[in-house]
C-alpha positions as CSV (number, residue, x, y, z in Angstrom):
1,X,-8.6,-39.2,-65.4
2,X,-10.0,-38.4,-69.0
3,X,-11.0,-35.3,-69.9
4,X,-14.2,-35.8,-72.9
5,X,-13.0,-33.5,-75.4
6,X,-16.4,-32.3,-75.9
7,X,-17.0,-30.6,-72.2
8,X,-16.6,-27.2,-72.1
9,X,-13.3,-25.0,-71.6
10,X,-14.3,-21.9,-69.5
11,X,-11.9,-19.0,-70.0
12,X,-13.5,-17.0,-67.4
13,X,-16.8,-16.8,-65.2
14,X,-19.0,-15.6,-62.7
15,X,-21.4,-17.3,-60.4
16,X,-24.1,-17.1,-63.7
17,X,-22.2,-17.0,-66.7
18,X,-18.9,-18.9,-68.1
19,X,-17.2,-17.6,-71.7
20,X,-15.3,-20.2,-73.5
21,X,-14.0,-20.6,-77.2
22,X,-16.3,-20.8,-80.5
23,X,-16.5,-24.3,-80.6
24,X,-17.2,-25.8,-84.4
25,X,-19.1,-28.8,-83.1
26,X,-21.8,-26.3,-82.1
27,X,-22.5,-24.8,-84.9
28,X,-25.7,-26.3,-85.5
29,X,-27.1,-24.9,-82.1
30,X,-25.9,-21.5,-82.8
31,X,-27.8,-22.1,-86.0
32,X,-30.6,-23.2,-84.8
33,X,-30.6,-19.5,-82.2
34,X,-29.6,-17.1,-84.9
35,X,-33.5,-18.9,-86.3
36,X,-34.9,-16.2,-84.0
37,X,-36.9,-13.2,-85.8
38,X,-35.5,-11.0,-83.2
39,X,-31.8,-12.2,-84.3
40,X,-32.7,-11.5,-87.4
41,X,-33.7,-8.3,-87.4
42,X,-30.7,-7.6,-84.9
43,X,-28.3,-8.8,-87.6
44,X,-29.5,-7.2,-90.4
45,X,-30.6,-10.3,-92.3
46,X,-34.2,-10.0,-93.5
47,X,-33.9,-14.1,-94.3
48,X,-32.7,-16.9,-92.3
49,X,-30.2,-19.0,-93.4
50,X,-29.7,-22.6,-94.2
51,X,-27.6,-25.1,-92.1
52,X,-25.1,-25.7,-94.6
53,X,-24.1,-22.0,-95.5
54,X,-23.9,-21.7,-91.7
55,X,-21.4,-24.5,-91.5
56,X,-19.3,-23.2,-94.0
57,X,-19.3,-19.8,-92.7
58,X,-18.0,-21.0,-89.3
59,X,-14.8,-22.2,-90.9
60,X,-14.4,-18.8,-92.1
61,X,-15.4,-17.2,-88.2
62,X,-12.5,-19.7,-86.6
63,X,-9.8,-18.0,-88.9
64,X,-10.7,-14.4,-88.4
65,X,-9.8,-11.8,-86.4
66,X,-12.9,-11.2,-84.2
67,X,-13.1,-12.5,-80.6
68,X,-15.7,-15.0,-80.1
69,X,-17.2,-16.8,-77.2
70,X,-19.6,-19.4,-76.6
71,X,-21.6,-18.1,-73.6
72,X,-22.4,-20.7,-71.0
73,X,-24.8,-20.8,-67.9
74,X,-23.5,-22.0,-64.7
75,X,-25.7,-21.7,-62.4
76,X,-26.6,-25.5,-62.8
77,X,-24.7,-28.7,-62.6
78,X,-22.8,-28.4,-65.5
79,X,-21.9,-25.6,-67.8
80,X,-24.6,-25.3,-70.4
81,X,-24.7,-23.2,-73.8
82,X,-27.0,-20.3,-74.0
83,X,-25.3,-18.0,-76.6
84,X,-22.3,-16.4,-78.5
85,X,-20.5,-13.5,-77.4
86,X,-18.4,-11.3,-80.0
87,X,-15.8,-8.3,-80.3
88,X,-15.2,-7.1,-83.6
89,X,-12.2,-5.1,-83.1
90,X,-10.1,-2.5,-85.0
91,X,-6.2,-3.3,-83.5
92,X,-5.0,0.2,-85.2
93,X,-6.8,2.3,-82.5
94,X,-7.9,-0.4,-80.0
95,X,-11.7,-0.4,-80.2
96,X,-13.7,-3.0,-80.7
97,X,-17.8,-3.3,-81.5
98,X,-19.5,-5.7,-79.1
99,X,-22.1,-8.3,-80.1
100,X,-24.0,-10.4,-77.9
101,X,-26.9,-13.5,-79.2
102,X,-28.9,-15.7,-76.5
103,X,-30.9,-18.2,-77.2
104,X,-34.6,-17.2,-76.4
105,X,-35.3,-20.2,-73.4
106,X,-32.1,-18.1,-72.0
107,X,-33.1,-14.5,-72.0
108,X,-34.8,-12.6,-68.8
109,X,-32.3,-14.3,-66.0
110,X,-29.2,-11.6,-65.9
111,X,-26.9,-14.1,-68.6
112,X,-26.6,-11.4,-71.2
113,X,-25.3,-9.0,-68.8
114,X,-23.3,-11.3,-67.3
115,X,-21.7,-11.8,-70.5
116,X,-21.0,-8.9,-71.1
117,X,-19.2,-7.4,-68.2
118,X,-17.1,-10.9,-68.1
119,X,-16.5,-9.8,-71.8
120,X,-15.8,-6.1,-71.3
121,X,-13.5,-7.6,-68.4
122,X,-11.7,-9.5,-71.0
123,X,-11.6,-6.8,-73.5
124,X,-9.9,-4.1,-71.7
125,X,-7.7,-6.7,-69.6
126,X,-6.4,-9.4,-72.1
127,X,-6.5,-7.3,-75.7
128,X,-6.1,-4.2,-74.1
129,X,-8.6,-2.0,-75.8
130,X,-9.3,1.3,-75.1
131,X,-13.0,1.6,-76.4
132,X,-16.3,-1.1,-76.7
């Protein structure tokens, strides 16, 4: 048995949500949600951005220090997509800031917080911080 290198990884999940890595082959769907006004505004960006400056950024998310997950429904057949999950963390007194993004077809069904307690779960359990 083959496993396609393009299904998704699920670190940890519920019976609604799944979190797996930041994956660079989906940076044009994160893209194409952080097109949202709402996003915008919530990121402090008064324009959007291109594709381009999007896919360079990404190489420059994989190598940092924040902890990022893809958000995934799955509550249907297979895992699907629906946002991005981040902790921004300061490792000198264990806190971290916590940043959440779904896609607008996936808001209004319980996924964000469902993402966010699996994500809180992994924040206090696995990097051990003492704040969010």
């Amino acid at each position: 048995m083959t496993t396609d290198p393009l299904d998704p990884i699920l670190w940890i999940k519920d019976d609604t949500c799944g979190l797996g890595p930041f994956r660079s082959e989906l940076v044009e769907t994160y893209w194409r949600w952080e097109q949202d006004p709402a996003l915008l505004v919530g990121y402090g960006r008064q324009a959007p951005e291109s594709l381009e400056a999007r896919t360079e950024g990404m190489a420059h998310q994989l190598r940092g220090e924040n902890v990022r997950f893809t958000v995934y429904d799955v509550g249907g057949a297979e895992p699907v997509p629906v946002g991005v999950a981040t902790l921004l963390p300061d490792h000198q007194v264990r806190t971290a800031e916590y940043v959440v993004m779904l896609a607008p077809e996936a808001r209004g069904r319980g996924l964000g917080s469902a993402a966010t307690r699996l994500v809180l779960d992994y924040a206090f359990h696995v990097v051990n911080l003492r704040m969010v």
